[in-house]
N, C-alpha and C positions, 0 to 999 in steps of 0.2 A: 504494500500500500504506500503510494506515493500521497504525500500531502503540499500540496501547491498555497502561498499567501502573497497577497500582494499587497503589498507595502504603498500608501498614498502619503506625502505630504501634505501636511495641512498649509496651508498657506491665509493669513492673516492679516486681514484689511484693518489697519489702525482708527479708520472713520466706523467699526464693526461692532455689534456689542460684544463685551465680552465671553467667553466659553461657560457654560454651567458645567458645576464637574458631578453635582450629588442635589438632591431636594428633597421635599418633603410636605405635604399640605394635609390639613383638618377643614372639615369643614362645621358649620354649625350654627344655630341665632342668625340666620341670613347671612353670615358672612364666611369665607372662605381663607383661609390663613396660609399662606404659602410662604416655606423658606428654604433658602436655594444658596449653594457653595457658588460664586464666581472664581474662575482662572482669568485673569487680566489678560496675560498676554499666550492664552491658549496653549501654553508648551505646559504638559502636565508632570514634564520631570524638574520643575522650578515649581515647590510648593509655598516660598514664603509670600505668595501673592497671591494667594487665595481667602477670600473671604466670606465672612455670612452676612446674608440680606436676608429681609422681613417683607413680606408687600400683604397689601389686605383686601379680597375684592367684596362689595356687596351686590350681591344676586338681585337684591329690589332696585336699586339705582343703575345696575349694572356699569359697576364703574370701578377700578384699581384705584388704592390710592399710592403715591408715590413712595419711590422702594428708603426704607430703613436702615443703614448699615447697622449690623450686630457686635462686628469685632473690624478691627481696622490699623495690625500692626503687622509684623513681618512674621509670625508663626504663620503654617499652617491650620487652615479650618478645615471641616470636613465631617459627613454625615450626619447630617439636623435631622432629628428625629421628634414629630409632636407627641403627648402622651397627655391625655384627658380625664379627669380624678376628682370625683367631687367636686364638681361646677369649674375647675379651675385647666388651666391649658399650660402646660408646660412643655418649653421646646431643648432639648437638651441637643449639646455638639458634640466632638473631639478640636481641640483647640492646643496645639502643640505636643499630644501627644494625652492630654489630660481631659476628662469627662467635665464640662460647664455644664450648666442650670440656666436658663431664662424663664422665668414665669412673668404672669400679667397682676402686679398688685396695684387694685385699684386706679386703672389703667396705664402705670407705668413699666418698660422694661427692666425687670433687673437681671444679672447675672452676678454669677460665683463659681467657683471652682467647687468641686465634689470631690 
């Protein structure tokens, strides 16, 4: 058995939006909760450029509202995962290697390390 792969470069328009590398949405209460890893410069073996965004859509308005950065230093981010618990919405990452927290207390973002 012969196995053939073919190999594409990506090639990367700097006017382009960036690569998603990982995501994750809940949805609920009319609205829709999506959070999503970008790669800046879409080369996925360069990880300190990856970050976590928030966006929120509502299903009655039918409308996004504009995207939230989560984390925004030179670690890698990486698989946002939601988890829903007694009315409350938590979005947990890997963030340099370690497990973060973001919940919604009375509607502000927090994080922490775990």
């Amino acid at each position: 058995v012969t196995e053939t792969r073919t190999v594409t470069d990506l090639v990367v328009d700097e006017n382009s939006d960036p690569r998603v590398v990982d995501s994750d949405s809940i949805s609920y209460n009319g609205l829709s909760i999506y959070a999503y890893t970008i790669d800046r410069d879409a080369n996925l073996e360069t990880t300190n450029d990856q970050q976590l965004y928030l966006q929120i859509y509502n299903f009655e308005e039918d409308t996004f509202h504009h995207p939230i950065q989560i984390t925004a230093d030179a670690m890698q981010t990486a698989k946002p995962q939601f988890v829903r618990c007694k009315g409350m919405t938590y979005l947990y990452w890997l963030h340099g290697g370690d497990i973060h927290e973001g919940s919604d207390y009375e509607g502000s973002i927090c994080s922490e390390q775990i």
